[in-house]
C-alpha positions in Angstrom: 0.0 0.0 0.0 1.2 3.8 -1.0 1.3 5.4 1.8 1.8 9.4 1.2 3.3 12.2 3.7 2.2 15.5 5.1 4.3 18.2 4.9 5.3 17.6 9.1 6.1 13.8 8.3 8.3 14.9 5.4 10.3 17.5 7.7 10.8 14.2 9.8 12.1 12.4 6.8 14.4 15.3 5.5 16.0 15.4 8.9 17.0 11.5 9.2 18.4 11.6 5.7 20.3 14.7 6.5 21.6 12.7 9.1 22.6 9.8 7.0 24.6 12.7 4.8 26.7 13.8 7.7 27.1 10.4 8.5 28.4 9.3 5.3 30.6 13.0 5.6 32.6 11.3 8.5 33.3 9.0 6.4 34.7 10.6 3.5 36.9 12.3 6.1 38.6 8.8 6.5 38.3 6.8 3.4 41.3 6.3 2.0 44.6 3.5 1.5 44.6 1.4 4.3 41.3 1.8 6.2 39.1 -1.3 7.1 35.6 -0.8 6.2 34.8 -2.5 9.6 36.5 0.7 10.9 34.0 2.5 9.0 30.8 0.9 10.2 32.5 1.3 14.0 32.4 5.5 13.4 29.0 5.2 11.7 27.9 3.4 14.0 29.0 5.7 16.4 27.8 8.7 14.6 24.5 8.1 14.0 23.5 6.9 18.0 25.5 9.9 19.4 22.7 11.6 16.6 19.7 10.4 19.0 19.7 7.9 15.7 19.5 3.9 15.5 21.2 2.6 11.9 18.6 0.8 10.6 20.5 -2.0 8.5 21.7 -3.2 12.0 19.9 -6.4 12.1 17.4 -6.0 9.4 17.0 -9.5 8.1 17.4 -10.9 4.4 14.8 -13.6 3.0 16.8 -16.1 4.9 16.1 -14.5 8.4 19.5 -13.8 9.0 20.6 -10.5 10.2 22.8 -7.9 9.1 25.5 -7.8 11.3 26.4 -3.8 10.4 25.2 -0.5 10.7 26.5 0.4 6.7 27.0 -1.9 3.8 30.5 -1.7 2.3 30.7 -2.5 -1.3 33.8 -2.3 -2.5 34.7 -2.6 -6.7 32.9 -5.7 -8.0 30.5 -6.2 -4.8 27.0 -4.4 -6.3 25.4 -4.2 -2.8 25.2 -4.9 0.5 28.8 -6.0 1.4 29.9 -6.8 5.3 32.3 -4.5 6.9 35.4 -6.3 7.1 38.9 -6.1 7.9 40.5 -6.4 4.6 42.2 -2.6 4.0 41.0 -0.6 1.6 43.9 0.1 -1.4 44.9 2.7 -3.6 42.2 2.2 -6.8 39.8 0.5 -4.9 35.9 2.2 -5.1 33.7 1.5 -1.7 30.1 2.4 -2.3 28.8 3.2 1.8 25.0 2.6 2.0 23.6 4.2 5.1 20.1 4.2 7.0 19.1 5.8 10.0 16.3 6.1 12.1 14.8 9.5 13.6 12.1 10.6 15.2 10.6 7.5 14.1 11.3 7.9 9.9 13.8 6.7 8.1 16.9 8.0 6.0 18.6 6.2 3.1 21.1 7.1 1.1 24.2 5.8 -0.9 27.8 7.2 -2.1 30.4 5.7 -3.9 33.7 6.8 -2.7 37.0 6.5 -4.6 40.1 5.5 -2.3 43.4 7.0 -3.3 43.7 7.4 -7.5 41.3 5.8 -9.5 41.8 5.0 -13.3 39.5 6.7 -15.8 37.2 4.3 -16.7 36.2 4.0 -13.2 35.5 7.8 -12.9 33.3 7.5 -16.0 31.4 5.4 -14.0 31.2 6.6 -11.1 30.1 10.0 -13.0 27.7 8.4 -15.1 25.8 6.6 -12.4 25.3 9.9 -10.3 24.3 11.5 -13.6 21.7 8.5 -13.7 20.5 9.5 -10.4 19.6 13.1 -11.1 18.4 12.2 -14.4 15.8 10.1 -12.1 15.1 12.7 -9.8 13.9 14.8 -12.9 11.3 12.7 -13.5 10.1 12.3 -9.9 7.2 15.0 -10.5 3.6 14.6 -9.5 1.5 13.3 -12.8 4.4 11.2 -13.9 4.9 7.3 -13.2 7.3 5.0 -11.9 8.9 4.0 -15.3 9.6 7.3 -16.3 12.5 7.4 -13.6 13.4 4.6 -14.5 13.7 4.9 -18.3 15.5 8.0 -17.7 18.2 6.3 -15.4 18.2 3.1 -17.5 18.7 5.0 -20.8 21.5 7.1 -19.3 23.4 4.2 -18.5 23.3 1.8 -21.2 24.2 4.6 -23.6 27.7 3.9 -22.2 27.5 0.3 -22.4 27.2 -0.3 -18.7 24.4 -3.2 -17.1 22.0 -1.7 -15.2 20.9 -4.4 -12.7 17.3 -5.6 -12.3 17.3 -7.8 -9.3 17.6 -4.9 -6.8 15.6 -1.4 -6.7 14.6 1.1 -5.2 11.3 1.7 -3.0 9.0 3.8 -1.2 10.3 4.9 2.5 8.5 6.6 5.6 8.2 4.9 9.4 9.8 1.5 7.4 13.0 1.8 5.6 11.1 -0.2 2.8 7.8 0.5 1.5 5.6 0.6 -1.6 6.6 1.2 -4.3 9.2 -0.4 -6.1 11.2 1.9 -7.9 13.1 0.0 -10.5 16.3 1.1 -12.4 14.7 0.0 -15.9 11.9 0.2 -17.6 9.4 2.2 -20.4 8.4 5.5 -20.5 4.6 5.9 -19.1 4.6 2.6 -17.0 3.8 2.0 -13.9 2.8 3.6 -10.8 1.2 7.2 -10.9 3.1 9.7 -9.1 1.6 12.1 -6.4 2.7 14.7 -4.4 3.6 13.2 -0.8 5.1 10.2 -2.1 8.7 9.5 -0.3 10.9 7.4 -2.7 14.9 6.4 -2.3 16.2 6.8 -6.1 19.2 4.2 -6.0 20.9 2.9 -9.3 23.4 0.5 -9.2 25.0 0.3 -12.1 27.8 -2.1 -13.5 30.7 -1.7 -15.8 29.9 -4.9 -17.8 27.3 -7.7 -18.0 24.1 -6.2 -15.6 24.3 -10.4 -14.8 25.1 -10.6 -10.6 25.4 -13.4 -7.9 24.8 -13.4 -4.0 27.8 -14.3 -1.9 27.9 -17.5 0.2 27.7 -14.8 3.5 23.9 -14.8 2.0 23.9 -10.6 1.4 27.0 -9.3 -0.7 25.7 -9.0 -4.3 28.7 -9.3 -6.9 29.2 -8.7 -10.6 29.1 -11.9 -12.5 32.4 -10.8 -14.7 33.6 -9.5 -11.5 33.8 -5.7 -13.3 33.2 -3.0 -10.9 30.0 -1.3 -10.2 28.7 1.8 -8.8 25.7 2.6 -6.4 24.0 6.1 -5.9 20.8 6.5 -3.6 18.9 9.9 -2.5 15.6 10.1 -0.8 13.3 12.2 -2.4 9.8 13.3 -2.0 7.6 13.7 -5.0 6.0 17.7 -5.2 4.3 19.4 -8.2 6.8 20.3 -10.9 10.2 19.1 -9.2 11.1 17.1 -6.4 12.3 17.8 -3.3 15.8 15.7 -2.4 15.5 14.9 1.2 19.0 13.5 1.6 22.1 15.6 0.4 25.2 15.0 -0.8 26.9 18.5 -0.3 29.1 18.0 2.8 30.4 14.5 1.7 31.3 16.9 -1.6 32.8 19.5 0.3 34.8 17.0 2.3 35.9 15.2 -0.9 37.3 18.7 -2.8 38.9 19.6 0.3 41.0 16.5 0.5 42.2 16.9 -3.5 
């Protein structure tokens, strides 16, 4: 069931995704050559109950009722999505997409970043580029009057201009009270599909994009998600919340930016 926001529940919303931003700040203060990405969960961790915040991946169970055992996922070059914080250091080339949820006030934030560690060749900028482009170009269409597949076209056709796989198996979804609700918000599709979009409707926007076949395979821990040719892939998420004529992007990306130009 679609459940749509007033204007006060929104406000609750934009606050725990700001949250998950400055979150996912800290860590670009840290990311680089040599960090653990277990380290990193420890400081979000952290971070988001010194907030008044719970991290709402802690625990949340996959299909086969085992819990996460982290507050971020840590995907780093060919995982897709939800990789375990680990203690394997991060190198010099490596890309580490940090997914984030919190919970505040009793709504939820959700938002994604792919972070470059250290130098990173070209063709992994493109795509890191690309998929953020992908993202916005998503957002565009995330107006009341349109419909689900118009975001999605719009990121899918983005991508696959460049040749990159756009995966199917995971998506993105409606968000309010639970970090997951309806609807599905799919990375491909047609023009003029799907859902109708109203004002009040909270969505997370999140492609995941690869650099070759879109084809992808769970890990035997039962949650990493990896690239079948073992090519790397990107992830971008923002929360949004559909409005009359352009959405409103609940979660923000501007001080993990600021951080990350400061550092160059």
């Amino acid at each position: 069931m679609v459940y749509l926001k007033t204007d006060d529940e929104i406000e609750l919303l934009r606050q725990a995704n700001l949250l998950v931003g400055k979150t996912l700040a800290e860590l670009a203060k840290v990311i680089q050559p040599g960090v653990t990405t277990k380290q990193l969960d420890r400081l979000a961790d952290e971070f988001i109950r010194d907030h008044g915040a719970i991290p709402t991946f802690k625990g949340f169970p996959n299909p086969h009722g085992e819990p996460f055992p982290a507050s971020i996922c840590t995907s780093v070059n060919h995982q897709v999505v939800h990789g375990i914080p680990n203690d394997t250091p991060l190198q010099d080339g490596d890309i580490v997409s940090v997914d984030c949820g919190t919970k505040l006030d009793g709504f939820c934030g959700d938002s994604c970043y792919t972070f470059a560690v250290g130098e990173v060749s070209d063709e992994i900028r493109q795509l890191m580029r690309v998929t953020k482009e992908a993202l916005y170009k998503g957002i565009e269409q995330a107006v009341a009057g349109h419909r689900i597949g118009d975001i999605s076209n719009a990121v899918q056709s983005h991508c696959e201009q460049y040749g990159y796989g756009v995966v199917r198996e995971f998506v993105g979804h409606g968000i309010g009270h639970d970090m997951h609700e309806d609807p599905q918000v799919p990375n491909f599709g047609r023009r003029g599909s799907g859902k109708m979009l109203k004002a009040g409707l909270c969505i997370a926007i999140e492609p995941m994009i690869t650099m070759g076949t879109r084809e992808i395979y769970m890990q035997e821990d039962h949650w990493g998600i990896i690239t079948r040719d073992n090519k790397p892939a990107c992830h971008y998420e923002h929360t949004i919340a559909v409005r009359k004529g352009k959405a409103d992007i609940l979660s923000s990306f501007d001080e993990i930016e600021n951080i990350l130009n400061n550092k160059q």
